[in-house]
C-alpha distance (Angstrom), angle and dihedral (degrees) to the residues before:
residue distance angle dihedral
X1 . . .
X2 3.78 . .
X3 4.15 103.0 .
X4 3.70 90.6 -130.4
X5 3.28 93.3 66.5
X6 4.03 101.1 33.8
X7 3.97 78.2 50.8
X8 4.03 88.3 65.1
X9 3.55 86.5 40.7
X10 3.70 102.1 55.9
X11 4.07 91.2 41.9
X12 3.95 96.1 48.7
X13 4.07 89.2 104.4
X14 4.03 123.1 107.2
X15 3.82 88.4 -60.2
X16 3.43 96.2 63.0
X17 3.77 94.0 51.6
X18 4.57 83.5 76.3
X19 3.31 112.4 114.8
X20 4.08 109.9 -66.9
X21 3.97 94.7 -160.7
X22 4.03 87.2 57.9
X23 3.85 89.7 51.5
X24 3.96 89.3 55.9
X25 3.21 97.1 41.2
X26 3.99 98.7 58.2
X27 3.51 84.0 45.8
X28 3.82 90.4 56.7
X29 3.32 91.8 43.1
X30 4.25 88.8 53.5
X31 3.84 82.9 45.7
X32 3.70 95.8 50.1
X33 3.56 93.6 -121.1
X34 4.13 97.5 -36.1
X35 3.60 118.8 131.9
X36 4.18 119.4 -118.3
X37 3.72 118.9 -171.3
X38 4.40 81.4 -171.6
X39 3.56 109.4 43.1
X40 3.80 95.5 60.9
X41 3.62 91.0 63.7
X42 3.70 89.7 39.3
X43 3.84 89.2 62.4
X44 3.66 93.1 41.5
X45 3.84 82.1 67.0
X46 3.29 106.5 51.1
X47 3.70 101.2 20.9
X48 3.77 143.8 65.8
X49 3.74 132.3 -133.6
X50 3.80 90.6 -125.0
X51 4.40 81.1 50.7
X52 3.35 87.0 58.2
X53 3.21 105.7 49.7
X54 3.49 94.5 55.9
X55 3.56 98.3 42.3
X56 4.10 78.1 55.1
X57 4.00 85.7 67.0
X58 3.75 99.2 57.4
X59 2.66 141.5 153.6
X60 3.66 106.7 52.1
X61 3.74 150.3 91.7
X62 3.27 124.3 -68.2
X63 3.99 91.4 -112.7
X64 3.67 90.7 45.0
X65 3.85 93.9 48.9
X66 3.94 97.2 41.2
X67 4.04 88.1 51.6
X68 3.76 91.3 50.2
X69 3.85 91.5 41.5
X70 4.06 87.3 48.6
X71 3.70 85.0 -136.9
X72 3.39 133.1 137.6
X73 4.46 113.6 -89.2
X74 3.84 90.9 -122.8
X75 3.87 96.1 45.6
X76 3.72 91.0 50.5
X77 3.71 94.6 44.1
X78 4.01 84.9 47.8
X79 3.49 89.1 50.5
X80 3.94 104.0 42.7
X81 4.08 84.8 51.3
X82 3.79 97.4 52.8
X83 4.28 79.0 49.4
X84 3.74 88.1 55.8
X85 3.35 101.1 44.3
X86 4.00 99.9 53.5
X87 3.82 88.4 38.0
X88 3.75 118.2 -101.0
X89 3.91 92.2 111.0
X90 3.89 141.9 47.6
X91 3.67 119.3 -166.9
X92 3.66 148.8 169.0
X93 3.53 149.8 -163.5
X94 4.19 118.9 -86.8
X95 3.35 115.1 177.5
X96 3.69 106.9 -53.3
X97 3.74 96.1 -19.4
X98 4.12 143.7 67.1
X99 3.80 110.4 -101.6
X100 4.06 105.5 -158.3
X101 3.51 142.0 -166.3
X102 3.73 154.0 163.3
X103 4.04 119.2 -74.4
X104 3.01 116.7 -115.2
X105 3.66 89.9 -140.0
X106 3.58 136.8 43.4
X107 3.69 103.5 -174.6
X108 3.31 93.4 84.1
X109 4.06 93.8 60.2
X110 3.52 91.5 64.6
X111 3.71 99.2 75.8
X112 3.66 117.1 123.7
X113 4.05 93.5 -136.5
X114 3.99 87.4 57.1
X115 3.90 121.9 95.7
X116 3.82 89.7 -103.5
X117 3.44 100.6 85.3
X118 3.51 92.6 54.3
X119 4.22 83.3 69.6
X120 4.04 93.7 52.0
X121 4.04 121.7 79.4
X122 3.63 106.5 -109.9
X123 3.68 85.0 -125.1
X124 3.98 92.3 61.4
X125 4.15 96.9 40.8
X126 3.90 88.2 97.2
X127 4.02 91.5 52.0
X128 3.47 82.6 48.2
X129 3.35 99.4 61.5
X130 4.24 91.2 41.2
X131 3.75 89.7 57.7
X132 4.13 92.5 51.2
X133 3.95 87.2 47.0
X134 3.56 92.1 56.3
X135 3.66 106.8 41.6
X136 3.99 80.4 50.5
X137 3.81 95.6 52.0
X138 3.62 97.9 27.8
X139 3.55 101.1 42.5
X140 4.06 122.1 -1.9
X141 4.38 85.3 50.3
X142 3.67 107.6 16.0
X143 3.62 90.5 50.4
X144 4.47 123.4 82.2
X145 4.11 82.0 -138.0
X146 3.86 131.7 20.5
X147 3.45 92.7 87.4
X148 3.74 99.8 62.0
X149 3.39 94.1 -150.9
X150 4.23 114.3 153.7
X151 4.07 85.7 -169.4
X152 3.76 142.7 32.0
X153 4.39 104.3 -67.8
X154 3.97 89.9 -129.1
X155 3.90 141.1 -3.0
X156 3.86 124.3 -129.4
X157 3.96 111.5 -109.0
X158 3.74 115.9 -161.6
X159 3.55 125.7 -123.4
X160 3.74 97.8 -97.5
X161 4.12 105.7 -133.8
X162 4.45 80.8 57.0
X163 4.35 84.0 66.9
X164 3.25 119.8 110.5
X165 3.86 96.1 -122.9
X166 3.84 95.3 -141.4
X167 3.94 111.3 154.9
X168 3.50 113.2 -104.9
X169 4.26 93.9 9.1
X170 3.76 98.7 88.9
X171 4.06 113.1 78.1
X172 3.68 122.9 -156.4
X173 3.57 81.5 -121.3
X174 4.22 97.2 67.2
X175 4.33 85.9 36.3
X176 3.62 113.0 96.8
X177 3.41 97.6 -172.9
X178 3.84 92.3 58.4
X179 3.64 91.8 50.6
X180 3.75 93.1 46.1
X181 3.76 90.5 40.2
X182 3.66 100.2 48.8
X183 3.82 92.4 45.1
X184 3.98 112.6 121.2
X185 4.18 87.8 -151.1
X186 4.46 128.6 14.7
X187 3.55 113.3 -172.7
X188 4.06 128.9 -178.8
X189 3.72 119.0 -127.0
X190 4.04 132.2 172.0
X191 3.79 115.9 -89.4
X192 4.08 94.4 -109.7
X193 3.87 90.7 -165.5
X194 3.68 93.6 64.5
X195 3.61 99.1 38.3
X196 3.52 91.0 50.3
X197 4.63 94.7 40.5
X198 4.13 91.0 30.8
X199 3.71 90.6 -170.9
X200 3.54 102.7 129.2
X201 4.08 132.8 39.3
X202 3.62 92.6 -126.6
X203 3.86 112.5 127.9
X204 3.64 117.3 -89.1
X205 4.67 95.2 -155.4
X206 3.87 86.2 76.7
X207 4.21 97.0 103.6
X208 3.78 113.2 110.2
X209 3.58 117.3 -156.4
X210 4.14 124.5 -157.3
X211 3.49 135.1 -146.2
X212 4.21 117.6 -59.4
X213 3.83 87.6 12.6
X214 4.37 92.4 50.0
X215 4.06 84.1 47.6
X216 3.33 92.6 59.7
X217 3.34 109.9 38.1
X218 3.89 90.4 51.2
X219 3.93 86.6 48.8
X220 3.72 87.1 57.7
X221 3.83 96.5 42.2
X222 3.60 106.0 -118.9
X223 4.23 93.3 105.1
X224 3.72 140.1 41.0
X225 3.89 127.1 -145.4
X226 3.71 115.7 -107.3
X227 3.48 131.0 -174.9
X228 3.86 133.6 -112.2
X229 3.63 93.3 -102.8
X230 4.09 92.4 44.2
X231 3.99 85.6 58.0
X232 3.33 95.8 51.2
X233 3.64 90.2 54.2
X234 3.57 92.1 52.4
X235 3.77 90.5 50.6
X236 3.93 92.9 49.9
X237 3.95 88.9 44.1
X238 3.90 84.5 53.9
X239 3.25 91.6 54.6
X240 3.51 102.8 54.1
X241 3.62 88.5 55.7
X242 3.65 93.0 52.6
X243 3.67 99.1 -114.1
X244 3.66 118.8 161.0
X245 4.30 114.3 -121.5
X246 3.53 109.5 -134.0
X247 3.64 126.0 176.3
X248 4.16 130.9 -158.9
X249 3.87 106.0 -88.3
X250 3.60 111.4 172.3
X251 4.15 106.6 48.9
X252 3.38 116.5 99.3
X253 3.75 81.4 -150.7
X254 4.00 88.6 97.0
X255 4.70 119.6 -119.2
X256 4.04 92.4 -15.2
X257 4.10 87.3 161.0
X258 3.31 157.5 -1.8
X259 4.27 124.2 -142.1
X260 3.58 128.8 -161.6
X261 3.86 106.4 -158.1
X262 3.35 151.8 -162.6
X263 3.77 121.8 -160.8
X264 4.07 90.9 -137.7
X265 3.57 90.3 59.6
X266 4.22 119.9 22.5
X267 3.58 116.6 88.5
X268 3.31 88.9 -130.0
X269 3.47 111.2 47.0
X270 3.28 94.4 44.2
X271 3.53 93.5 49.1
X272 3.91 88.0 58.3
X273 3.77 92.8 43.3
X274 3.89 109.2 42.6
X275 3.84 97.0 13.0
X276 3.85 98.0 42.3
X277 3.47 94.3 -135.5
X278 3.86 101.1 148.0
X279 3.96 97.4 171.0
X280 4.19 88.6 75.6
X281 3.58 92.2 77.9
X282 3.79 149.8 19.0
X283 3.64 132.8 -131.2
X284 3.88 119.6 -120.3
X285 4.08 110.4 -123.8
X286 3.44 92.2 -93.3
X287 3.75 145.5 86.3
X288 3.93 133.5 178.2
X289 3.43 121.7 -102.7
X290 4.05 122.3 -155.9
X291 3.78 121.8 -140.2
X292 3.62 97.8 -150.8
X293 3.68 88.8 -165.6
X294 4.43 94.7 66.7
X295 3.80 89.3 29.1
X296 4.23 107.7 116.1
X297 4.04 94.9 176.0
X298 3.35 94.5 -113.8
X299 3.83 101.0 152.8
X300 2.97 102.8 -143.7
X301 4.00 96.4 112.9
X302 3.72 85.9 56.8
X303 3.57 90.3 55.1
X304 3.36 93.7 51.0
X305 4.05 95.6 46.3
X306 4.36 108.0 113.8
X307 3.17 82.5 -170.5
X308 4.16 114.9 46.9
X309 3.64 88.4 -123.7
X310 4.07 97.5 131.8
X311 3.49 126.5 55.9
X312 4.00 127.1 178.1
X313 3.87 115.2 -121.3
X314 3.99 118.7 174.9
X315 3.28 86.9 -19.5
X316 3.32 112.5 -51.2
X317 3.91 141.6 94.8
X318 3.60 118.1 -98.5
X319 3.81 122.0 -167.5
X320 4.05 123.5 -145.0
X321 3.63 92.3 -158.9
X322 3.43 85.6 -174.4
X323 3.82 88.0 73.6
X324 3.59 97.4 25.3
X325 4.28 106.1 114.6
X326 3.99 94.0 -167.5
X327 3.81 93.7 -117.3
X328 3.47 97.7 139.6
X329 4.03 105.3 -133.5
X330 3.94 88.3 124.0
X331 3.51 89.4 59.6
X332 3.40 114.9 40.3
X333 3.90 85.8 53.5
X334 3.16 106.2 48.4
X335 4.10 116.6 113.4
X336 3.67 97.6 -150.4
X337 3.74 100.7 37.1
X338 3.74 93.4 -122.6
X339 3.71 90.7 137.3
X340 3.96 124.9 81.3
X341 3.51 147.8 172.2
X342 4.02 119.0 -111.3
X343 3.54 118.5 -173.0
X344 3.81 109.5 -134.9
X345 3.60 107.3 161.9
X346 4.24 127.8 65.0
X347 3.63 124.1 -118.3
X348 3.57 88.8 -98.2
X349 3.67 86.3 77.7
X350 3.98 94.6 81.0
X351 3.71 104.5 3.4
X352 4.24 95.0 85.0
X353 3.78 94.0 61.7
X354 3.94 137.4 82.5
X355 3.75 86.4 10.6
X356 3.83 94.1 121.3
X357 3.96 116.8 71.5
X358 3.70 128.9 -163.6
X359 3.97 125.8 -138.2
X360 3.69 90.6 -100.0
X361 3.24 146.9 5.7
X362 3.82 95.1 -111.4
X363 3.67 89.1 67.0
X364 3.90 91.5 59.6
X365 3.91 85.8 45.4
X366 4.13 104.0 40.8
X367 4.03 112.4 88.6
X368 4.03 87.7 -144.4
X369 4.00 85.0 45.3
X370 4.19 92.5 -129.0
């Protein structure tokens, strides 16, 4: 039976006699107007009518919101936390009281070390997890407009020993160890892509999170800090795998992350690749370059490729540069060092974007922005 509708099945017990039209509506309201035929149900899980009704008051203080609730302060505040921690609500201090708001996204929430799963039957975690891969695929990615997004969501970063090490080429901006090293906070997080897809063994505690966005993840519990050096292990663990270093591109926020993905699993990769949905990502200002003359065939570039851009033809590697993102897998592979790194693209390429900060990072975070 198609899980959708085995989903409705399993759920059709006293809870999902609440109020339907309130469950659509929050989602809506998450979707800024959009309509989801998933993330109703997906609320209905993990959510109670009484949740979203005060979720439907926000934003607000926690005076404000408790008056119009006519609910007790405590209960609210009680309420609004649990909210915060499992990911439906940002917040922050003003004056002597929490200010809170919508996220601005949900993917996040889905993580099964987050105080959500606690509210979902063990026996319905797995159709859980089905609904949030669909309304990602289906809707958030294989959609022109769900996601909202003015810009590419994220920006291919090269693995960094694959640059050409040229003085005065390389931008702090394309150098992962510069934005890890001059971070002021790294945190480690659960890859939500592949815990939501599972379609691949690759490890799912590869997310690195930076500065305002680490802080506030670890406050809500769904990230621990790591240190410089621990990053830098993840990132050379990634790369070993062949997973593809992406970092946050269209936040004004400033670096709030950095993925390592697989194009079976990310929402985004796999959007581009199987969905052809190129405006989810940018390309780095690279491509690889074959020297036919070192090049044995050996495939194993090709294997390697996220994003089908090699191919082997009598015996050699050829490149669809078209295709190619400029993360580097291909090269730092390859046994013969027949693959490089060209740059092809200017430093205006990356240097325009997440130049503007906000006051906080709970205006980057909040879907009405504070």
């Amino acid at each position: 039976m198609d899980i959708y509708l085995s989903l409705i099945s399993a759920i059709s017990d006293g809870s999902a006699k609440l109020n339907r039209a309130n469950f659509s509506e929050i989602a809506r309201k998450y979707l800024r107007g959009k309509e989801s035929k998933y993330l109703p149900d997906i609320f209905r899980m993990c959510l109670s009518g009484a949740d979203v009704d005060l979720l439907l008051l926000l934003p607000g203080k926690t005076t404000e919101l408790a008056e119009s609730a006519g609910e007790d302060l405590q209960a609210i505040r009680d309420r609004l936390e649990t909210l915060f921690r499992i990911g439906f609500v940002v917040r922050r201090m003003e004056g002597e009281d929490h200010y809170y708001d919508l996220v601005n996204d949900l993917e996040p929430s889905i993580l099964p070390g987050n105080e959500i799963f606690k509210r979902i039957d063990q026996s319905q975690q797995e159709d859980f997890l089905d609904l949030w891969d669909r309304c990602f695929e289906e809707e958030l990615v294989g959609s022109d407009g769900l996601t909202g997004a003015d810009e590419p969501q994220l920006r291919v970063i090269p693995i960094e020993r694959t640059i050409p090490m040229k003085w005065g080429e390389v931008l702090p901006q394309e150098s992962l160890s510069s934005i890890i090293g001059n971070a002021k906070k790294l945190a480690l997080t659960e890859c939500s892509c592949r815990v939501m897809a599972r379609k691949c063994d690759n490890p799912t505690d590869v997310c690195i999170l930076l500065d305002d966005f680490a802080e506030h993840c670890i406050e809500r519990g769904s990230a621990h800090e790591i240190s410089i050096n621990q990053a830098i292990d993840v990132l050379m663990r990634c790369e070993e795998l062949g997973l593809v270093h992406q970092l946050n591109n269209s936040e004004e926020g400033g670096y709030q992350f950095i993925c390592n993905c697989c194009s079976c699993c990310c929402t985004v990769l796999r959007g581009m690749v199987l969905l052809g949905k190129d405006f989810l990502a940018i390309k780095s200002r690279y491509v690889s370059s074959v020297d036919e003359s070192l090049c044995m065939g050996c495939d194993l570039c090709e294997r390697r490729c996220q994003f089908h851009a090699i191919r082997i033809e009598d015996s050699v590697a050829i490149v669809d540069q078209d295709r190619c993102f400029g993360c580097g897998l291909c090269v730092s592979a390859c046994p013969t060092r027949a693959l490089k790194l060209v740059m092809v693209r200017g430093p205006e390429h990356i240097t325009d974007r997440l130049l503007k900060k906000p006051e906080s990072v709970f205006d980057d975070l909040a879907l009405g922005g504070g």
